[in-house]
Every structure is written in structure tokens, then in C-alpha cells.
C-alpha positions in Angstrom: -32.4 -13.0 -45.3 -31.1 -17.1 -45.7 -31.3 -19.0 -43.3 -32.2 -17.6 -38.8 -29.0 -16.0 -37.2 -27.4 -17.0 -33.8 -28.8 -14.8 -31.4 -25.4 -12.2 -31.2 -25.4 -12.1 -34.7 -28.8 -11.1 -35.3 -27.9 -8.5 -32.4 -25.1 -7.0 -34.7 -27.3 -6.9 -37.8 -30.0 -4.9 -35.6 -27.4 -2.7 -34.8 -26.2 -2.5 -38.7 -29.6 -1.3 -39.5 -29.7 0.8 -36.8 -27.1 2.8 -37.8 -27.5 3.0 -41.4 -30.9 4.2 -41.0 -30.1 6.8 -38.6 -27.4 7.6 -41.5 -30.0 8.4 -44.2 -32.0 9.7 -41.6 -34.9 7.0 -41.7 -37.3 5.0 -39.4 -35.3 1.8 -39.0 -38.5 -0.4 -38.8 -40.2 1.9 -41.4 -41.4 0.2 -44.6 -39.2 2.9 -46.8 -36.3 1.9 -45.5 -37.1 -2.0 -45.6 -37.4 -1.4 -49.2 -35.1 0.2 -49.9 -32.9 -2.6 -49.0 -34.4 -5.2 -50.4 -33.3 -6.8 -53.7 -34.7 -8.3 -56.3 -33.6 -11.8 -56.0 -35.7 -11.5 -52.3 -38.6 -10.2 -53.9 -38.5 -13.0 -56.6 -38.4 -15.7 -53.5 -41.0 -13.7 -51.8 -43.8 -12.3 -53.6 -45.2 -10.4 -51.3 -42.6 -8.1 -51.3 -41.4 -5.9 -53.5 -38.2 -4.5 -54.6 -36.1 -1.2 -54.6 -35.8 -0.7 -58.5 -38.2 2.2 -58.6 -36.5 3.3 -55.8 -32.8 2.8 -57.5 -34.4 4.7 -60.5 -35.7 8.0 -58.1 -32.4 8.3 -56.0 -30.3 8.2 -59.4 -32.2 11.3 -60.2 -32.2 12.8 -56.5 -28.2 12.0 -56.3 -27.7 14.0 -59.7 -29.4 17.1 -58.5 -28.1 17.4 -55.1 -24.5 16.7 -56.3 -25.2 19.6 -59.6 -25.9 21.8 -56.6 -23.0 21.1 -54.4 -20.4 21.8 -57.4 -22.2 24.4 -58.9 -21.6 26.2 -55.8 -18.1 25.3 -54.8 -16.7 25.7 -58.1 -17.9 29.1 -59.4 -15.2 29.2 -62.2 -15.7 26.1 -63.4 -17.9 25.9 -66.6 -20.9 23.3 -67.8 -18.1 21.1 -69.4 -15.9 21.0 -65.9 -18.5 20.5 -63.9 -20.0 17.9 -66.0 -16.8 16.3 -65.8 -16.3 16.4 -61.9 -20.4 15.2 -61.5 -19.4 11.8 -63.7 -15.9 11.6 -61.3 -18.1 11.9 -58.4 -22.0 9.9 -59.1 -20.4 6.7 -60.3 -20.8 3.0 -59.8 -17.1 2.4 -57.9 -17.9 5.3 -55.9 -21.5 5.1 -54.1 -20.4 0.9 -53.6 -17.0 2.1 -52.3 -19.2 3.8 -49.5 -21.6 1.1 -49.6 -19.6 -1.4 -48.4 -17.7 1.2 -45.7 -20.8 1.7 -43.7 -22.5 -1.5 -43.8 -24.7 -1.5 -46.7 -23.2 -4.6 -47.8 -24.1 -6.3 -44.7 -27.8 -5.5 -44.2 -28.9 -5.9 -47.7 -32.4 -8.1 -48.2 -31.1 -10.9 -50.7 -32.7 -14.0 -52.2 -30.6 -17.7 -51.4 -29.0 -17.7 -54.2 -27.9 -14.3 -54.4 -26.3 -14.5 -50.8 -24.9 -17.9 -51.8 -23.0 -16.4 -55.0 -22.0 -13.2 -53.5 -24.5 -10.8 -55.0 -24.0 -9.0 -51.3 -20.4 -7.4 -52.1 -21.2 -6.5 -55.5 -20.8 -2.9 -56.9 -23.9 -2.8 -59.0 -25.6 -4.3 -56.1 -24.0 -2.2 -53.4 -25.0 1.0 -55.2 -28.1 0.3 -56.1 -29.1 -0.2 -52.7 -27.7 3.0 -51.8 -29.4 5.2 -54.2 -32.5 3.5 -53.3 -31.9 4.7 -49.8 -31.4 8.5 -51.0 -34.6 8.0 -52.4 -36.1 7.0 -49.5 -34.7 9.7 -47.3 -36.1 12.2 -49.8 -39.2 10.6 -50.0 -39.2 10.7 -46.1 -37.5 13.7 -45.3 -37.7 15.9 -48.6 -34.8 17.8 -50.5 -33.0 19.4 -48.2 -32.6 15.7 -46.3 -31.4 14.3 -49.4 -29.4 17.2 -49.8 -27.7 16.4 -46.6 -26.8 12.5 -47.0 -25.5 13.4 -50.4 -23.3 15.4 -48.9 -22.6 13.0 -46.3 -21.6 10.7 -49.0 -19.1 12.8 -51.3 -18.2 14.8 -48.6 -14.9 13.7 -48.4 -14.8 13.0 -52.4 -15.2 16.7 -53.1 -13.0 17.9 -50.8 -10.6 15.7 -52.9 -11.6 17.3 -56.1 -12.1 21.2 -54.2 -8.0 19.9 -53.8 -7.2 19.4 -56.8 -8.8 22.3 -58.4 -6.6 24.5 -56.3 -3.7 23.7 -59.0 -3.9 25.8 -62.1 -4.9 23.0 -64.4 -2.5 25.0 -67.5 0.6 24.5 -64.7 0.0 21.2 -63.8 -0.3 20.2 -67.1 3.0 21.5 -68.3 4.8 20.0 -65.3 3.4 16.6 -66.5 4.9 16.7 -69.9 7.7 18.3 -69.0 8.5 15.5 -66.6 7.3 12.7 -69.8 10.1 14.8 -72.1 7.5 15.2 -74.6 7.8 18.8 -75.3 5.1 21.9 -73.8 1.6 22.2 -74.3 0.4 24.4 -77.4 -3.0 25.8 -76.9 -5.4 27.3 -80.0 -8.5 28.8 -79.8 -10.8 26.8 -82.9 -13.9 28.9 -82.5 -15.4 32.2 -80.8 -19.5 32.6 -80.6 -22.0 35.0 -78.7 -21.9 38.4 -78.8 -19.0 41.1 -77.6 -20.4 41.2 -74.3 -21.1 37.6 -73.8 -17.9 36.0 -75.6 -17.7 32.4 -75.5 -14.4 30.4 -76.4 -13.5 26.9 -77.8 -9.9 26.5 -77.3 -7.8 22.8 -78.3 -4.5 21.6 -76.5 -1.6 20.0 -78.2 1.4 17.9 -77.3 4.4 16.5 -78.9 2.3 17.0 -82.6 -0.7 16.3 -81.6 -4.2 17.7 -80.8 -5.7 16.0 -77.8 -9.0 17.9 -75.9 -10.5 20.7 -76.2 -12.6 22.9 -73.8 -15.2 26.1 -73.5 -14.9 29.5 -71.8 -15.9 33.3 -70.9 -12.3 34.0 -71.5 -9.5 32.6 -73.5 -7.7 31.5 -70.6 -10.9 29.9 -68.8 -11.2 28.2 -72.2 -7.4 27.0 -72.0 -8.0 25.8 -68.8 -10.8 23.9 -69.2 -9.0 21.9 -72.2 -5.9 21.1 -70.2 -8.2 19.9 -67.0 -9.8 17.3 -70.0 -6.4 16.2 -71.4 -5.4 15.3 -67.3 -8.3 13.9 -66.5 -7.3 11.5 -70.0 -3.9 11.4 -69.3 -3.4 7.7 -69.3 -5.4 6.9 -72.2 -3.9 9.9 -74.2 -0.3 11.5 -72.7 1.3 7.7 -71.7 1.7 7.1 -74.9 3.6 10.1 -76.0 6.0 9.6 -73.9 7.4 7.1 -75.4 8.1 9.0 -79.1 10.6 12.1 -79.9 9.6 15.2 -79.9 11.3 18.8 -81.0 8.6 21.0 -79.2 6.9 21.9 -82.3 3.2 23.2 -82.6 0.8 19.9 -84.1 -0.2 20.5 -87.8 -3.2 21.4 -88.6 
């Protein structure tokens, strides 16, 4: 890892590891783990060792299922589009580095020379990398239900967020946001129906001040409306900013 430590640093970097293996639930000294943190740019300097790609490639995978699992059963209303949606918020870059870097990650990581000389150590690429490879590891280790249970230690606090948010009635909040832009209410259409009676599915677009923005899926009309506003929010700077700026009398876009 560079160049040999003063004695009470290497003591704090013992410690580091320490801690973050006990976090994913891993041998500290156990050649999983090791790998797991170890970059490339080390394994190019030292070619006896090898790197955590494969591993980076597994915990991508093991991340995606546990996380599918965890919002499939907190949001029961919430249909393949939503939860799609929320899985992208969640498993992302920004996200896993963000945590990363909060629990020492960052600090503990196995880097070549010139990767510690240029930084590579606080980057967000690198950052999560390193910590899928370490969800693979604990699932390699430990199995799926230890996985299960450092994923949720990870977006724990991230899906509480989103459980949060999903306690508004994405239809209300919507109309309070444009309201408070001045560009006119929300018009709602349903575009298509399919399956049969029993088993009705909807595809429902939202519209504001002239203009059709998203559209969402649904059992029910209104599961279908609400879906569409929760996509047009989740775009709102991209798509509603905009509007604010132009007129509007209220009136339904044109076809």
C-alpha cells in the first residue's frame, strides 16, 4: 500500500480493516476480504496478486437482488415501473461511494503508487467498486441471507428515505408543485388498457401547462395516475423548471 507506515498509523489502519470487515461480516486476515480490496493498479505493480473485478462484477449482481427483495416487500403498491425507478435511485455510483467513504472504505483500499499518488483512493468509481466487491465476498463467505443483511446495512437509511417519501400521494404532491410554479394543474389520460376484465392493466400520461410529460402502468386507473405523476417528480428539474417560466390558462395539452 505505498510506501511502510509510522507505527500508530499502521495501528489505525489495522483498526480500519478491522472494522470494515466485521461490517461485511468477513475474516479480516481472510484472503476474500484482502481481495476484495485490492485494486487493479496494485495488482498491475504486483503480479502475484490479483484484483477485485470479478468480484466488482458478482456483488453488482448480489446488490441488485437483495435490494429487488427489500422494495418488493416494503412497497407492495408500487408497480415494476416504480420499483424499477426507486432500485436505480438506490444501487447507484454516488450512493454505494457516498457509504464508501463514510465507513472507511476509502482508507483501507489496496492501491498501486500511482494510484494513491493521483488520488484514485477518494474516487466514486473506485470507492464503489470496492464495495460491491466486498458484498460479494460476504456472499461468497456467508451466503444470501448475509448479503442480504449488509445490503440492508447499506441502504438502510436510504430506503427509509424513500419508505418517506412514498407516504405522500404522488397525484397530491404533484399538484402542490405546479400549483406553487403557477403553471396550471396536472391533466391525466389513460392512452391504453390491456389484459383481460379480471386482470386490467392501465397506461395512463400526465400533462402540464400544454404539455405531455411521463407516463406510467397500473391495476387501476388511479395506480396508473399515480405512477405517471411519481415519474414526472422524479424529472422535475429536467421537465417542470422549465414550465414555469411560460403562461399558462390551465388548459388540457393537445393531442
Amino acid at each position: 500500500m505505498g510506501q511502510p507506515l509510522p507505527a500508530h498509523q499502521r495501528n489505525s489502519v489495522v483498526s480500519m480493516i478491522d472494522k470494515i470487515a466485521d461490517l461485511f461480516a468477513l475474516p479480516a486476515d481472510g484472503d476474500l476480504f484482502t481481495l476484495a480490496l485490492t485494486h487493479p493498479s496494485y495488482a498491475n505493480e504486483n503480479r502475484e496478486s490479483a484484483d477485485n473485478q470479478r468480484l466488482e462484477f458478482l456483488g453488482d449482481a448480489v446488490l441488485g437482488l437483495c435490494i429487488s427483495e427489500l422494495l418488493y416487500s416494503r412497497f407492495p403498491d408500487a408497480d415494476e415501473g416504480l420499483l424499477t425507478q426507486m432500485r436505480a435511485q438506490l444501487v447507484n455510483t454516488e450512493w454505494l461511494a457516498e457509504w464508501g467513504r463514510r465507513v472507511g472504505v476509502s482508507e483501507v483500499l489496496r492501491l498501486g503508487r500511482g494510484a494513491l499518488v493521483s488520488g484514485l483512493h477518494v474516487s466514486n468509481n473506485v470507492v464503489a467498486d470496492a464495495v460491491e466487491a466486498c458484498v460479494a465476498a460476504t456472499y461468497l463467505h456467508s451466503g444470501l441471507d448475509g448479503a442480504r443483511r449488509v445490503c440492508l446495512q447499506i441502504f438502510e437509511s436510504a430506503l427509509d428515505q424513500l419508505l418517506a417519501n412514498s407516504q405522500q400521494d404522488p397525484k397530491s404532491e404533484l399538484q402542490q408543485v405546479v400549483q406553487a410554479m403557477g403553471v396550471g394543474l396536472p391533466v391525466y389520460e389513460v392512452v391504453a388498457t390491456s389484459g383481460p376484465a379480471h386482470e386490467r392493466s392501465f397506461d395512463v400520461r400526465v400533462g402540464v401547462a400544454g404539455q405531455w410529460l411521463a407516463e406510467g402502468k397500473g391495476k387501476s386507473k388511479r395506480a396508473a395516475e399515480r405512477a405517471a405523476a411519481a415519474r414526472l417528480l422524479e424529472q422535475r428539474e429536467t421537465l417542470l423548471t422549465p414550465l414555469a417560466a411560460q403562461s399558462t390558462n390551465g388548459t388540457p395539452p393537445s393531442r
